[in-house]
C-alpha positions in Angstrom: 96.8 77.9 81.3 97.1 80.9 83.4 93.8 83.3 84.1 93.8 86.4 82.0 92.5 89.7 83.6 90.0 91.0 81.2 88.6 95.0 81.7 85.5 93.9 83.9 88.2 92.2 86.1 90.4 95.2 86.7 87.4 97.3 87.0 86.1 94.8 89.8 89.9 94.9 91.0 89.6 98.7 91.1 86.3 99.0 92.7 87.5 96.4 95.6 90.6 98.0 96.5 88.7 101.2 97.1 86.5 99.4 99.4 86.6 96.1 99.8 83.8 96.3 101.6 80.9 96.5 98.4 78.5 94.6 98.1 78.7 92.1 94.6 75.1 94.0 93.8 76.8 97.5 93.9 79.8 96.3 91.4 77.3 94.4 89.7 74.7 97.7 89.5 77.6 100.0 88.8 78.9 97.8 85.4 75.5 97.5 84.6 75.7 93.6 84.8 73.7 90.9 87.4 74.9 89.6 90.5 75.9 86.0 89.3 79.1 86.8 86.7 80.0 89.2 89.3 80.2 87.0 92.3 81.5 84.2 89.8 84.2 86.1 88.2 85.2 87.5 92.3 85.8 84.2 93.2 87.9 83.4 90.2 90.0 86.4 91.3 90.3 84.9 94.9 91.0 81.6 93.7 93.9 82.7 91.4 95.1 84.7 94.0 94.7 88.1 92.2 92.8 89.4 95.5 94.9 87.6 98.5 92.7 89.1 101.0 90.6 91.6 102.6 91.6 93.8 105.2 90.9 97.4 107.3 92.8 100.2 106.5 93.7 101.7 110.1 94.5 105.2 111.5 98.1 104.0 112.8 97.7 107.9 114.9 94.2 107.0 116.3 95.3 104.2 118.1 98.2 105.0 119.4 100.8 104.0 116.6 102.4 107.5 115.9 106.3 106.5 114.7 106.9 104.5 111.5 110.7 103.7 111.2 112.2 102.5 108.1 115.1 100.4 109.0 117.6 99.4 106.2 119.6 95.7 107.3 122.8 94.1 106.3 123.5 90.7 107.6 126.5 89.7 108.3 126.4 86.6 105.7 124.4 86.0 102.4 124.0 82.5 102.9 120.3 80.8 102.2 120.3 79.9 105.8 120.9 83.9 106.9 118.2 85.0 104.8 115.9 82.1 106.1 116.3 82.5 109.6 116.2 86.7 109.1 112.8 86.4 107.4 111.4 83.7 109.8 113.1 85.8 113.2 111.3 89.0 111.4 108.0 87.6 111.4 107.5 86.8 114.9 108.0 90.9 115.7 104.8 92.6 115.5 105.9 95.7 115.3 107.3 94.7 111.4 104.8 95.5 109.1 106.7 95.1 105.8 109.7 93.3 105.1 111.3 93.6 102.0 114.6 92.2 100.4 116.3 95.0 98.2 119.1 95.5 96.3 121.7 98.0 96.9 123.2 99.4 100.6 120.8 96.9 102.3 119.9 93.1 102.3 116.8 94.0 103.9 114.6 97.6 104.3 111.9 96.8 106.9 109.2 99.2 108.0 108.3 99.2 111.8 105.3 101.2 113.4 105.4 101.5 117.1 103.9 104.0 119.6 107.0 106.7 120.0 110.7 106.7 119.8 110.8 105.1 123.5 109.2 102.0 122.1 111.4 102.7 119.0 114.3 102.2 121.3 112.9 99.0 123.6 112.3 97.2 119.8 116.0 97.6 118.6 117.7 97.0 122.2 115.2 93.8 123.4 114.6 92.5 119.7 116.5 93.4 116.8 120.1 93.3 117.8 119.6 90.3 119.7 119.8 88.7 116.1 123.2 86.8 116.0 123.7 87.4 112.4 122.8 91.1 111.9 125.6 92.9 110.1 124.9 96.8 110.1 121.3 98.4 111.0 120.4 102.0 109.7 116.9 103.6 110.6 115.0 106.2 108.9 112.7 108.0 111.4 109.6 109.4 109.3 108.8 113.0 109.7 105.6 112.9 107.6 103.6 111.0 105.3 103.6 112.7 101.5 101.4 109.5 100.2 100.3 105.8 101.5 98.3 103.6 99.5 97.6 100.3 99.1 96.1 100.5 95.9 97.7 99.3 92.4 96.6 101.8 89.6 95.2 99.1 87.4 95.4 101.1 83.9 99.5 100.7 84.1 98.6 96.7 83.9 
């Protein structure tokens, strides 16, 4: 049978994608519970793979990453094997953050971050269309940032 979130769960959820760096006695202190369920029922949410892992939220500016480029792809066939080898060729460029699969225009809407438009450039000459199957490529050069989060508003769930 498949775990159930409860409300102490998504308020542990909550409280961990604000800063998944708390301490189990500061959840614990602010739900007004002890340590033990807490760390218990955190490991439950691990194991289930609720929380998939913790991470750093970074400054992309502050070291150095100033240009995030949304790039929508068509490939030039929809067979599995196209999709396979896009998604496996995608993840060896470190410069893809997200990859995503969409429906629509696009087969594909990736978001690359990379240090100006020059590296922008080097990426899609010396990487991208090297890729033998890659139909039609459109980029979206961002301008500005209105919002960026990671976090899920739990109270829609």
């Amino acid at each position: 049978m498949a775990y159930t979130l409860d409300h102490i769960d998504t308020q542990i959820l909550a409280m961990l994608q604000n800063n998944s760096n708390r301490t189990t006695k500061s959840i614990a202190d602010e739900l007004g519970m002890t340590t033990s369920p807490i760390f218990e029922r955190i490991k439950k949410l691990e194991k289930e793979g609720y929380i998939k892992k913790y991470v750093a939220v970074l400054d992309n500016k502050k070291i150095g990453l100033k240009l995030t480029v949304f790039i929508g792809i068509t490939l030039q066939g929809h067979t599995r094997s196209y999709l396979e080898k896009f998604v496996t060729e995608i993840n060896n460029f470190p410069e893809i953050v997200e990859c995503h699969r969409v429906s629509g225009n696009f087969d594909y809407l990736l978001k690359l971050v990379v240090e100006d438009i020059e590296a922008y450039e080097h990426f899609i000459i010396s990487k991208l269309t090297l890729l033998p199957y890659l139909g039609n490529v459109q980029s979206l050069i961002t301008l500005s940032t209105g919002k960026e989060t990671n976090e899920i508003d739990l109270s829609r769930v």
